[in-house]
N, C-alpha and C positions, 0 to 999 in steps of 0.2 A: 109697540108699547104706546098706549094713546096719555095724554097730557094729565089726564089722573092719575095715574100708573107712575107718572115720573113723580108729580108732585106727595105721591105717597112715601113713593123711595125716600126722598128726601125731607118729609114732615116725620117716618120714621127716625132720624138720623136725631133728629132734633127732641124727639122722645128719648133718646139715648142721652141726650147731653144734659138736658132737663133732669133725668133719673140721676146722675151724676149729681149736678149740683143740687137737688132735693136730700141725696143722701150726705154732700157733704154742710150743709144748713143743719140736718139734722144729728148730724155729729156721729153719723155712721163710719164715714169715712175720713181720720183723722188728719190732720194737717202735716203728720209725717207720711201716713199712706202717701200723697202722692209723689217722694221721692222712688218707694216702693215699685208705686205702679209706673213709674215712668223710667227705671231701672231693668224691669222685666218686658215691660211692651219694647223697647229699644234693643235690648242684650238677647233676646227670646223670639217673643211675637214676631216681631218686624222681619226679624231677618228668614221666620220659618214661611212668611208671607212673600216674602220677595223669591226663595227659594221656587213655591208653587207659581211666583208670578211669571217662571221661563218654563215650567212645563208646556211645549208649545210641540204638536205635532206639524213637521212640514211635508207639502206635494210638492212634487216638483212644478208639476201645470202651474201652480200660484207662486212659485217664486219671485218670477215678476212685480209680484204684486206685493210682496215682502219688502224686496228694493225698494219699489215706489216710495211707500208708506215709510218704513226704516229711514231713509234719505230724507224725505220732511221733518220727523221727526227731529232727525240730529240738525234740520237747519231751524229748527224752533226753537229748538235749546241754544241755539249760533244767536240766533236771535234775542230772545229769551237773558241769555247773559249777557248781552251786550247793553241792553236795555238797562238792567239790575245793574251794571256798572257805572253807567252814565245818568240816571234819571233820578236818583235819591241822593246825589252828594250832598246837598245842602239841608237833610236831614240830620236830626240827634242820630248820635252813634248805634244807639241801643235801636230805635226805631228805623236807624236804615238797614240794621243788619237783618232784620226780620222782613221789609219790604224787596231785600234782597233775595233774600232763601222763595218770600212768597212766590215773587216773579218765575224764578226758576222751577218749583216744584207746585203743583197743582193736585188736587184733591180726587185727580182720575182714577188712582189706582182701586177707591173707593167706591164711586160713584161710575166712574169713565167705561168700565164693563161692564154692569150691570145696566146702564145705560144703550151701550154701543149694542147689546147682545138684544135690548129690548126693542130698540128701533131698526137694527140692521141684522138679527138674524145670529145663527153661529156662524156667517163667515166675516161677519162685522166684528162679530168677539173674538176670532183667528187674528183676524189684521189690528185688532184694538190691542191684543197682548203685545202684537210687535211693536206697535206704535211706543207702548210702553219703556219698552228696554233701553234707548239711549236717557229717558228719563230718569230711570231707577240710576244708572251711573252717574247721573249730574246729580243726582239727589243725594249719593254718598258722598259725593268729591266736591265740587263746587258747590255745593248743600253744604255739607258740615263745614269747608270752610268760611262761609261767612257769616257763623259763630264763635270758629277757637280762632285762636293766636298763638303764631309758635314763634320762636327766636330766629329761626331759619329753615329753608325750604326741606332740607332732612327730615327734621322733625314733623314738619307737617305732614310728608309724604307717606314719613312710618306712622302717625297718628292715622291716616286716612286709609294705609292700605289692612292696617292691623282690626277696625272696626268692623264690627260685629256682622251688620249689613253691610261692610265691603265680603267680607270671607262670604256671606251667604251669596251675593252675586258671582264670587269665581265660582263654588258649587252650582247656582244654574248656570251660566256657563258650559258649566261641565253636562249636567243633564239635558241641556238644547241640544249640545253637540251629541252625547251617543243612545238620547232619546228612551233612556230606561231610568228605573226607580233610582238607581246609584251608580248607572252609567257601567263600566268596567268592571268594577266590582258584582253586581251581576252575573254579567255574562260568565265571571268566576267561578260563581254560584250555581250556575248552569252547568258548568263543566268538571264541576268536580265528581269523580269516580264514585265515593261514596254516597249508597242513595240516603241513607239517613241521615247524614252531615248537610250532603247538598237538601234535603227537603226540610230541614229545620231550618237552615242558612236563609231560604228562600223565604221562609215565613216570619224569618226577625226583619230582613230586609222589606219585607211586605209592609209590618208592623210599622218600624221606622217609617216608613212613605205614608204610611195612613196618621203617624202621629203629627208631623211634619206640617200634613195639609189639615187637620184638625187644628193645629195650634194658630195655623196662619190663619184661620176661617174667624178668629177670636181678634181679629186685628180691630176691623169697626166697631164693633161693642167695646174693650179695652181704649179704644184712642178718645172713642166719643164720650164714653163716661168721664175718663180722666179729664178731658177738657170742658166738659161740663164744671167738676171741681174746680177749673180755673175759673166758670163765668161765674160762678158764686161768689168768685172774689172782685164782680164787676160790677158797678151800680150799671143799672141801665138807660142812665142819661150819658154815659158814659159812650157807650155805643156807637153816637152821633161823631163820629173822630172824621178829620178831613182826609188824614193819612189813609185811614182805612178805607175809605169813601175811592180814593186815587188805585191804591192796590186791586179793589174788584174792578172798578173801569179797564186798568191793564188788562186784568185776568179776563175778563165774563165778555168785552168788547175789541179792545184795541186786539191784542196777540191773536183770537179767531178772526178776526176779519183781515188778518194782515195773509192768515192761512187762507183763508176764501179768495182773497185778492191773486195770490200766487197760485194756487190750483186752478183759476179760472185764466188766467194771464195763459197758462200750460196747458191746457186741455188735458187735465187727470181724470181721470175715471169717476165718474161722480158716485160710486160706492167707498173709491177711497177717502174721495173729496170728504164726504160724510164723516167717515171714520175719524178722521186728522181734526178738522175743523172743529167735530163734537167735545174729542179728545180734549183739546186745546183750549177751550175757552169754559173750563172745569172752576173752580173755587178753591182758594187759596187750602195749600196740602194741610191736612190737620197735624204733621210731624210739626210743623213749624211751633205752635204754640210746646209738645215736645221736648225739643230743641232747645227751645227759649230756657224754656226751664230748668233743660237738665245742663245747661252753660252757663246760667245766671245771665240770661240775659233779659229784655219787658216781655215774659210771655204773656201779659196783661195782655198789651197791644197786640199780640198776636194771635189771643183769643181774641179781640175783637175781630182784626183781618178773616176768620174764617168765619165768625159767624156772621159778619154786614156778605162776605163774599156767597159765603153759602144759602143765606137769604134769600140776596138779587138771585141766585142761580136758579130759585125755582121759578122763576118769568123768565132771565134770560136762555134757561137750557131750551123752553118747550118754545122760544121765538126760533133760536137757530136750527130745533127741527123740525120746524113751519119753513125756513128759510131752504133748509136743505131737501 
């Protein structure tokens, strides 16, 4: 993918959120819609996108390469949190908690394969789905907590395993592991005696899987429009926030180059190297604004954080694949 190609990807993104806030200016889109839409992308969308995001064929020959990748990952997110716990305490509560989710969660799942897949091929997009997974867990878990509050760690734990997108990550789980449309269920479906029962069975189950990856495909359009409706509610002097300004340096600078520094320290595979590094230094995840909203918390500010980060992102993506 050459440096147009990228910047189209992402000047699209931006025609998406524009459409949003054009229709909510114009009173298309009413100021209860977006309880609506961010009810349905969260309980629906999300989780039928996260489901397709571990459809993930493995070889054995690349497993190696699975570990590699996988292991950086979860020490990004090691990283990643630890950072988001220490660097915004002396923030407003509302705006640390959104500098928080930002740090941890990044805008790749969006951008980050379509990217990986255009600069490094499908086996960039094989290793860029792995790379994904320990994310999507910190995206439920230490994601959602640092916008609710519970009375005690119980609560929290049933709040966090019972969510929408947690259940959709045990189902991929479940589909990584036995690598069919429904896993077990399937192969049931396979073995059942009756041929009329098993070949209808086979063709609802088919259905399911094709509506599944359909619904999930509707995630970018639905987030970015909805978050357009936020930037309608932003003057654009507003923009200019320092906060936000800090949150893409993290994102777009600091967290890849701390990746570059440790793959290069290690002598990794400079395809993984690629992959990780690309991955990592993505723009602030568009759940976050979201989040914000559907917890009461400044999704204002966190429409900014994604659109100063997604911004810089179209200079800073096509410098680090100049870099890489």
């Amino acid at each position: 993918m050459d440096i147009s190609s990228l910047w189209t990807l992402q000047c699209m993104m931006f025609l998406l959120v524009a459409a949003g806030a054009i229709m909510k200016k114009m009173g298309i889109l009413k100021a209860e819609s977006k309880g609506v839409i961010t009810d349905l992308v969260i309980s629906f969308i999300l989780p039928c996108n996260i489901i397709t995001s571990f459809r993930v064929s493995f070889d054995v020959s690349i497993l190696l390469g699975f570990a590699v990748v996988l292991g950086i990952s979860v020490l990004v997110q090691m990283v990643s949190y630890l950072i988001s716990r220490h660097l915004y305490n002396r923030k407003p509560d509302g705006v640390k908690k959104v500098l928080q989710y930002c740090t941890i969660v990044s805008n790749s799942g969006f951008l980050g394969l379509p990217i990986a897949e255009g600069v490094f091929g499908a086996e960039g997009l094989m290793y860029a789905s792995i790379f994904l997974i320990p994310m999507r867990l910190m995206m439920w878990s230490a994601g959602i907590a640092c916008f609710t509050e519970s009375p005690d760690m119980k609560s929290v734990v049933k709040k966090l395993a019972l969510h929408p997108c947690i259940i959709a990550v045990y189902i991929g789980l479940g589909l990584l592991l036995f690598q069919q449309p429904l896993g077990i269920a399937y192969e049931a479906v396979l073995a059942c005696p009756v041929a009329a029962v098993s070949v209808l069975a086979r063709m609802a189950v088919s259905a399911l899987d094709r509506m599944v990856r359909a619904a999930g495909g509707c995630t970018t359009t639905l987030t970015m429009i909805l978050i357009g409706t936020m930037l309608a509610e932003v003057s654009p002097r507003d923009l200019l926030d320092k906060n936000a300004m800090l949150i893409t340096v993290v994102r777009l600078a600091l967290l890849p180059a701390i990746v570059l520094a440790g793959c290069t320290l290690f002598h990794v595979d400079k395809l993984l190297t690629g992959v990780c590094v690309l991955l990592t230094g993505m723009p602030a995840g568009s759940t976050s604004a979201i989040l914000a909203a559907k917890y009461h918390c400044d999704y204002t500010f966190a429409t900014k954080c994604i659109v100063v980060s997604t911004l810089l992102s179209m200079l800073s993506i096509p410098l680090w694949c100049m870099t890489l």
